[in-house]
PDB file of N, CA, C and O in Angstrom:
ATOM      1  N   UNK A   1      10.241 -38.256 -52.623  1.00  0.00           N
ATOM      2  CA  UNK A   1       9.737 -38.326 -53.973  1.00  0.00           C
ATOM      3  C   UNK A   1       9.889 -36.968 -54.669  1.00  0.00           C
ATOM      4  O   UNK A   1      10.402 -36.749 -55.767  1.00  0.00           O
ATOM      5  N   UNK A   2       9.340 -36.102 -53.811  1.00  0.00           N
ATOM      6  CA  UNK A   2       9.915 -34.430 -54.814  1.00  0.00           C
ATOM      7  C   UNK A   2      10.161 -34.036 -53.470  1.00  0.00           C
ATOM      8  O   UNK A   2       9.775 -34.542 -52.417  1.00  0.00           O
ATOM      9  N   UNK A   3      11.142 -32.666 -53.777  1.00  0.00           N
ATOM     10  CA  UNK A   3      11.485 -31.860 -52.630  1.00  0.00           C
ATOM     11  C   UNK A   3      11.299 -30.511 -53.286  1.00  0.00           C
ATOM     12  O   UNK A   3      11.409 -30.277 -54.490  1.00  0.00           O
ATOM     13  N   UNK A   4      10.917 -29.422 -52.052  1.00  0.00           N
ATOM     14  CA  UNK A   4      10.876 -27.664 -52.892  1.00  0.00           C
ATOM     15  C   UNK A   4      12.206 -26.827 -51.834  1.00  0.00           C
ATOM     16  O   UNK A   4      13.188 -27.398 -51.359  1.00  0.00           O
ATOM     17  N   UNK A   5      12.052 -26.201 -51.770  1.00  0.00           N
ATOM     18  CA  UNK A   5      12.722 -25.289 -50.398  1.00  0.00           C
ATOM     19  C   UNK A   5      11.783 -25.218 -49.167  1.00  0.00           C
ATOM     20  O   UNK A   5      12.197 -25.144 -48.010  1.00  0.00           O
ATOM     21  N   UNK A   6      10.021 -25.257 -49.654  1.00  0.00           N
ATOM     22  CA  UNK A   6       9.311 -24.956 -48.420  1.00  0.00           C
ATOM     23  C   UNK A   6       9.059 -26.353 -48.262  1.00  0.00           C
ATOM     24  O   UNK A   6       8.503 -26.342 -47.164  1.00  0.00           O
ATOM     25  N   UNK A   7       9.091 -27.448 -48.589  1.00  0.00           N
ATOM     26  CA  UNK A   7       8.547 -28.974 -49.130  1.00  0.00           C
ATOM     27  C   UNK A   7       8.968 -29.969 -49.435  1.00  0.00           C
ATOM     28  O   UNK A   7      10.072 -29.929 -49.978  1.00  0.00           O
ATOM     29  N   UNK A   8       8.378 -31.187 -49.261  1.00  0.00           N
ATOM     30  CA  UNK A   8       8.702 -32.030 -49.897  1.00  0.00           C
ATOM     31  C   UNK A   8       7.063 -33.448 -49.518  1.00  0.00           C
ATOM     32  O   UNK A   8       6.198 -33.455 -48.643  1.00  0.00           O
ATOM     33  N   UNK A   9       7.335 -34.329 -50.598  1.00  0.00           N
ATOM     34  CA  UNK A   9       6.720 -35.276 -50.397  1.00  0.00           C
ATOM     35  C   UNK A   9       7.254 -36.565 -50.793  1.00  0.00           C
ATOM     36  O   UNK A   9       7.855 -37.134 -51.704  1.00  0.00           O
ATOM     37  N   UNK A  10       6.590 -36.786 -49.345  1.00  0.00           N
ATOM     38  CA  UNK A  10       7.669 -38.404 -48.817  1.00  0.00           C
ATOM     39  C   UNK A  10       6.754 -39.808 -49.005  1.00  0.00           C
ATOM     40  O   UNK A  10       5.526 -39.803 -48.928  1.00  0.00           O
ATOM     41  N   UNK A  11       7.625 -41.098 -49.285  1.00  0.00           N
ATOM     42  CA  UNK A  11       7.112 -41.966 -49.207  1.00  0.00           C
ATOM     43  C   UNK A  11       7.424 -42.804 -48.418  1.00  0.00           C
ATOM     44  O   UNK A  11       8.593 -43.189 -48.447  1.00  0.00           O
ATOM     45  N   UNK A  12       6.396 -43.441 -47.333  1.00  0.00           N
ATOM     46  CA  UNK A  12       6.529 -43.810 -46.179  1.00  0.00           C
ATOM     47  C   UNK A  12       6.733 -45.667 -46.446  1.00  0.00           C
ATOM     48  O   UNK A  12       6.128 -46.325 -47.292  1.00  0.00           O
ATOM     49  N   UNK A  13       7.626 -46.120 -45.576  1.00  0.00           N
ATOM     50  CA  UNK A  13       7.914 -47.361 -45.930  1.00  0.00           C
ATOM     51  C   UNK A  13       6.316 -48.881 -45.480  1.00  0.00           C
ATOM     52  O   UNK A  13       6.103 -50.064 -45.743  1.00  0.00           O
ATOM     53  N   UNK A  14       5.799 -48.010 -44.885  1.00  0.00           N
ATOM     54  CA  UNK A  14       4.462 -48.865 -44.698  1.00  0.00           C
ATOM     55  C   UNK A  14       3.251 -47.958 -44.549  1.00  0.00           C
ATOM     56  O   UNK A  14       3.358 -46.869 -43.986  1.00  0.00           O
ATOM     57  N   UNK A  15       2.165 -48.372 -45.021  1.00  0.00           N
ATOM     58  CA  UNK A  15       0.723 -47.513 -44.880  1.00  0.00           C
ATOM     59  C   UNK A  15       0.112 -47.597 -43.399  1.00  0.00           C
ATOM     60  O   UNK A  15      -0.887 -46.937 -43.116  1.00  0.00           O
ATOM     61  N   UNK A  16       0.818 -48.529 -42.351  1.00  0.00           N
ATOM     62  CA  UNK A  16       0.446 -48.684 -41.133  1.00  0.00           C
ATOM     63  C   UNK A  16       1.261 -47.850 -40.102  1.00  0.00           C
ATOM     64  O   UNK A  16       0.949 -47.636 -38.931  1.00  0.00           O
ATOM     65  N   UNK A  17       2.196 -47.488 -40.665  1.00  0.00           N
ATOM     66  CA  UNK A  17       3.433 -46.688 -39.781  1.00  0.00           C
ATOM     67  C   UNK A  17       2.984 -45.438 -39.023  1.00  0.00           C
ATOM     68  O   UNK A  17       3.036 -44.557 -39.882  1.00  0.00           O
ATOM     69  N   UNK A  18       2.744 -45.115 -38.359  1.00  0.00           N
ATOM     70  CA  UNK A  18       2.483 -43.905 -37.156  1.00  0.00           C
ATOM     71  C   UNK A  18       3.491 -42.630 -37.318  1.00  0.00           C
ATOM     72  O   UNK A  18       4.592 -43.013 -36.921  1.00  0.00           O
ATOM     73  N   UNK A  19       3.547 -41.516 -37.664  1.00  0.00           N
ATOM     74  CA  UNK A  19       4.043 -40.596 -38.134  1.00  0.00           C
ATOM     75  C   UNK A  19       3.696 -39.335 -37.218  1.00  0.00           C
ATOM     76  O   UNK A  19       2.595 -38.792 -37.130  1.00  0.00           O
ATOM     77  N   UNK A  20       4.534 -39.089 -36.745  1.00  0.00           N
ATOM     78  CA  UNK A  20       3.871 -38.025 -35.502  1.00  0.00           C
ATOM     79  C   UNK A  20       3.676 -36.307 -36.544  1.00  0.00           C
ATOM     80  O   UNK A  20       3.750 -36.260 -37.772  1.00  0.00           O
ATOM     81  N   UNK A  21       3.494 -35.411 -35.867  1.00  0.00           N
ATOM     82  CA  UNK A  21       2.893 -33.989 -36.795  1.00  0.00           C
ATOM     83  C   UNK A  21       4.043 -33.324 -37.074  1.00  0.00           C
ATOM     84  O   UNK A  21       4.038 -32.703 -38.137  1.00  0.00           O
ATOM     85  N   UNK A  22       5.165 -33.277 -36.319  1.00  0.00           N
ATOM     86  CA  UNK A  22       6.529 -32.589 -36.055  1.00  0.00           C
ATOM     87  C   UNK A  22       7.147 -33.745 -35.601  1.00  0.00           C
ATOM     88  O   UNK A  22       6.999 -34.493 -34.635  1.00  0.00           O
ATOM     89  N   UNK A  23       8.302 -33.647 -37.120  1.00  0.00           N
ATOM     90  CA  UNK A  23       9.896 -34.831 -36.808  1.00  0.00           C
ATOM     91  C   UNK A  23      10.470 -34.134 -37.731  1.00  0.00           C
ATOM     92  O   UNK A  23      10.025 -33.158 -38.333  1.00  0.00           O
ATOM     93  N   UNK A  24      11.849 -34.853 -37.869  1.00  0.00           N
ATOM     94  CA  UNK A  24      12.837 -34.324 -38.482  1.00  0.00           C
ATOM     95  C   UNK A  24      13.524 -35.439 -39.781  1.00  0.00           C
ATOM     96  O   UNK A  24      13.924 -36.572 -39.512  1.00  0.00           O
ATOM     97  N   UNK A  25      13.546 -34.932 -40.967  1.00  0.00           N
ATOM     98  CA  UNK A  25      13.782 -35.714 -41.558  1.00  0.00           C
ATOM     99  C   UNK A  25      15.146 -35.375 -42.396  1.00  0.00           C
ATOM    100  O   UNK A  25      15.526 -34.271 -42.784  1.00  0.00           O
ATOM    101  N   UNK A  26      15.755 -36.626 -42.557  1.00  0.00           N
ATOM    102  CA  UNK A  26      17.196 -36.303 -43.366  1.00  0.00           C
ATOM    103  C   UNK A  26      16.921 -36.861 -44.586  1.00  0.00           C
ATOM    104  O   UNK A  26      16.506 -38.018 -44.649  1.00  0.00           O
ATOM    105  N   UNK A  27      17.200 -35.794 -46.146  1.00  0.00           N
ATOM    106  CA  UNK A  27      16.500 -36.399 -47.075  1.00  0.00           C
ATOM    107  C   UNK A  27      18.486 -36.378 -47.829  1.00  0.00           C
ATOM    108  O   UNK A  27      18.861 -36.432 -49.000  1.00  0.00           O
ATOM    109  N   UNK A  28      18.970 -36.319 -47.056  1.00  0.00           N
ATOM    110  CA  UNK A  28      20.267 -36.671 -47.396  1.00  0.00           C
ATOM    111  C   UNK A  28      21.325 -37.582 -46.793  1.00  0.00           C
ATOM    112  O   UNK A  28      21.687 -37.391 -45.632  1.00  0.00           O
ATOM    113  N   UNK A  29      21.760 -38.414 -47.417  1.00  0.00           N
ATOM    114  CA  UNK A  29      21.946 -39.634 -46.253  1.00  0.00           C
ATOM    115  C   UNK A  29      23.739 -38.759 -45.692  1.00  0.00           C
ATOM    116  O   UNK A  29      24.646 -38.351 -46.418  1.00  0.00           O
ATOM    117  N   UNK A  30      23.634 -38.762 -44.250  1.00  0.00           N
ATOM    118  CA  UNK A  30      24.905 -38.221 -43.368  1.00  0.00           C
ATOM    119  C   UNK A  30      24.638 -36.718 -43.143  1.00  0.00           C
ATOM    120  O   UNK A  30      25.466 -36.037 -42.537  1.00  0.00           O
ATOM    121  N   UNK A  31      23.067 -35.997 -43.804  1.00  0.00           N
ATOM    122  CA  UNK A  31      23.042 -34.804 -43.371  1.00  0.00           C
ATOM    123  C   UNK A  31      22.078 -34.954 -41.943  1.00  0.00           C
ATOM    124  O   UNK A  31      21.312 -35.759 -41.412  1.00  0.00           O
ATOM    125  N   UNK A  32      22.831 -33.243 -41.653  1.00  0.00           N
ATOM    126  CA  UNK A  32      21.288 -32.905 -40.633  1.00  0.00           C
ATOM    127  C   UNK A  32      19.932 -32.920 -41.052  1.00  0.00           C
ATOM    128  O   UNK A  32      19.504 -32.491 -42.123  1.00  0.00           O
ATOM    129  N   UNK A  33      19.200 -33.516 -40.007  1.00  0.00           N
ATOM    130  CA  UNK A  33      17.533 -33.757 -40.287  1.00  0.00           C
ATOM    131  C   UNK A  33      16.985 -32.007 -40.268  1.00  0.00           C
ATOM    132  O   UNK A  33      17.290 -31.065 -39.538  1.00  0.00           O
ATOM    133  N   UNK A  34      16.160 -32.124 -41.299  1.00  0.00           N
ATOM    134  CA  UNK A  34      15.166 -30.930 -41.781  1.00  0.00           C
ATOM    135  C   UNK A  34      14.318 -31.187 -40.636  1.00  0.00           C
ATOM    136  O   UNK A  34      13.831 -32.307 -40.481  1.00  0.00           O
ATOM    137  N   UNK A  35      14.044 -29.994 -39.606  1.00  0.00           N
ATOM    138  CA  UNK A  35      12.227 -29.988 -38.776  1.00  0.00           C
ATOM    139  C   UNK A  35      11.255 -29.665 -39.648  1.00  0.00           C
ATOM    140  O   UNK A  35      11.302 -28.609 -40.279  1.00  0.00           O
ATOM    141  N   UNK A  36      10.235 -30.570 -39.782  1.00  0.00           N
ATOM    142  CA  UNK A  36       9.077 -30.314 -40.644  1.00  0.00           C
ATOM    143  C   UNK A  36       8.089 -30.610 -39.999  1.00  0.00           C
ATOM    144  O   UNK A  36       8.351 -31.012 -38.865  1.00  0.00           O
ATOM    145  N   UNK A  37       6.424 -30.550 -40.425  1.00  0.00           N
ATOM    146  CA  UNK A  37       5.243 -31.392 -39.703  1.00  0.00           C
ATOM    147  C   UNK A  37       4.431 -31.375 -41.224  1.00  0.00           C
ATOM    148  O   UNK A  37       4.188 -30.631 -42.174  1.00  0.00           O
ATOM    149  N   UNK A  38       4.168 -32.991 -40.638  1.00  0.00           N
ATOM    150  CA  UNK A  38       2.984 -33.486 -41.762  1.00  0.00           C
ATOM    151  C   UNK A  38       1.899 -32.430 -42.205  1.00  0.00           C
ATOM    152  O   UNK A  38       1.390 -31.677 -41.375  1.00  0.00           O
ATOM    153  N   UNK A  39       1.560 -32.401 -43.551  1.00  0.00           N
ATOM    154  CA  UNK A  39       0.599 -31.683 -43.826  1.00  0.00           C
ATOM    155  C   UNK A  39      -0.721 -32.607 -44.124  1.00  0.00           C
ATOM    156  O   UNK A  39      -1.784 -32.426 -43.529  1.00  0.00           O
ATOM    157  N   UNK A  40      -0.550 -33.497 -44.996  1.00  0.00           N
ATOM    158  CA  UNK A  40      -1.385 -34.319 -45.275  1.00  0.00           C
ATOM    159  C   UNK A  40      -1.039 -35.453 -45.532  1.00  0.00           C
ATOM    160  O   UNK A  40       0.111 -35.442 -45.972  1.00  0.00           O
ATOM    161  N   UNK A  41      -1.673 -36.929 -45.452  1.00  0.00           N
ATOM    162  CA  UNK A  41      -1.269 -38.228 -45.386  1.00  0.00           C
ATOM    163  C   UNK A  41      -2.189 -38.942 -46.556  1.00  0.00           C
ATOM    164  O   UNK A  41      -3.271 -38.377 -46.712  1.00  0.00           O
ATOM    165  N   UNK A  42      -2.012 -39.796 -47.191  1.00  0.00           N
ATOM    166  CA  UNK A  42      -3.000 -40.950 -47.988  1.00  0.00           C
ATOM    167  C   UNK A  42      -1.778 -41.933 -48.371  1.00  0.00           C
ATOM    168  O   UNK A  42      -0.832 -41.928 -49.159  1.00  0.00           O
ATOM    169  N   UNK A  43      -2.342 -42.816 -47.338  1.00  0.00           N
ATOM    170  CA  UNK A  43      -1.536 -44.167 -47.242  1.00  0.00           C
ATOM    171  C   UNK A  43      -0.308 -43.908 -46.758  1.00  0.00           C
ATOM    172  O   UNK A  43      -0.008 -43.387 -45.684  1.00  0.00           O
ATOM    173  N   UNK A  44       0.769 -44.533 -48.112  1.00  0.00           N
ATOM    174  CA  UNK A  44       2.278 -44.367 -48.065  1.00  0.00           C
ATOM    175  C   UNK A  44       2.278 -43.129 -48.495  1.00  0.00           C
ATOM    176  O   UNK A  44       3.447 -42.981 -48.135  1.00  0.00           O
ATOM    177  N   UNK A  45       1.905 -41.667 -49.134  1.00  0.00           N
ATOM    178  CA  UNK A  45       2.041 -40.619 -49.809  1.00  0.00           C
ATOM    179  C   UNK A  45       2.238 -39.756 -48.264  1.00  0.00           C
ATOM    180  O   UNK A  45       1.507 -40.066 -47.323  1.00  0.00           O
ATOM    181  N   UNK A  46       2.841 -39.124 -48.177  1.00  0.00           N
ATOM    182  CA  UNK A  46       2.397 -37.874 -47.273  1.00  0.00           C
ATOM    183  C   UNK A  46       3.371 -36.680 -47.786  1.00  0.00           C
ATOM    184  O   UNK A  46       4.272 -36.635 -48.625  1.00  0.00           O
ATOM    185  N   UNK A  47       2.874 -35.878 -47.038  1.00  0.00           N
ATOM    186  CA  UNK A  47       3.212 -34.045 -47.556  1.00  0.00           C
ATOM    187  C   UNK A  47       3.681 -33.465 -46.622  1.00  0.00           C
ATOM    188  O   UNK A  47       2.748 -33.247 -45.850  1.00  0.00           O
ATOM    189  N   UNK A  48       5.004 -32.903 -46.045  1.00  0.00           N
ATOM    190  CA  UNK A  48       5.600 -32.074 -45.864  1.00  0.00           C
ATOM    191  C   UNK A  48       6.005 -30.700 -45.325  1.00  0.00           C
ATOM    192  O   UNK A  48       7.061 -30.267 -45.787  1.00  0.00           O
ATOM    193  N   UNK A  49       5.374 -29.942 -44.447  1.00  0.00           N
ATOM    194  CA  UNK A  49       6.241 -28.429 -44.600  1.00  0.00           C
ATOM    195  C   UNK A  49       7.267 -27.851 -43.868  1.00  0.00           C
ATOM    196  O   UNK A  49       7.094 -27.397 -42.737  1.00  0.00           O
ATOM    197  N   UNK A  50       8.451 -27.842 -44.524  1.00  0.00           N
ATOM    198  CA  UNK A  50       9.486 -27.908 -43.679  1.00  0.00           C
ATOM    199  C   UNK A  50       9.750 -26.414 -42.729  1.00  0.00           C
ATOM    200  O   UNK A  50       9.795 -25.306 -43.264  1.00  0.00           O
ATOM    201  N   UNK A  51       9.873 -26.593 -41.559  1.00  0.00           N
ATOM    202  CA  UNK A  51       9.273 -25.967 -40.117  1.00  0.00           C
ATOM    203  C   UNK A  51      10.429 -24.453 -40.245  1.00  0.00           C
ATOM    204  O   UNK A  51       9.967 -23.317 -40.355  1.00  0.00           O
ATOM    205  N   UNK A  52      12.077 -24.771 -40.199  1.00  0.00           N
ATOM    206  CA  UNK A  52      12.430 -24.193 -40.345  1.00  0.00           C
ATOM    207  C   UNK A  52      13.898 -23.384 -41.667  1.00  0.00           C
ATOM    208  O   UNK A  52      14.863 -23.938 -42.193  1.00  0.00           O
ATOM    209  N   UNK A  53      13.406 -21.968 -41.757  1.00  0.00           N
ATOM    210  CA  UNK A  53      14.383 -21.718 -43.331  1.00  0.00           C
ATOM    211  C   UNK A  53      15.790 -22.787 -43.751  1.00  0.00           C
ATOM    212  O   UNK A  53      16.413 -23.646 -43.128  1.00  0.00           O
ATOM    213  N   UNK A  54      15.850 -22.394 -44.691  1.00  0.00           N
ATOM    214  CA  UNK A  54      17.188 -23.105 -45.689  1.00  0.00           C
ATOM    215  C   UNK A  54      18.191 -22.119 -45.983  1.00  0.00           C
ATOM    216  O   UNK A  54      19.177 -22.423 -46.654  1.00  0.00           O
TER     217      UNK A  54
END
């Protein structure tokens, strides 16, 4: 939904989905996954901080 350089906030495809603290996410489809860990969750909304530089 938005992305920063340190950030981003994602929208999760179900409010029941299990989201571990540290994963890797590709916010580009065919790129390498970003390491990040959840900052904060409400529902489908969650927050972002991506683990290592750009």
């Amino acid at each position: 939904m938005d992305i920063s350089s340190d950030g981003a906030r994602l929208v999760i495809a179900s409010a029941g989905l299990t989201v571990p603290k540290r994963f890797g996410v590709a916010l580009v489809p065919n790129s390498p996954p970003r390491e990040c860990e959840r900052v904060w969750r409400n529902g489908e909304m969650m927050g972002v901080r991506f683990t290592e530089p750009r």
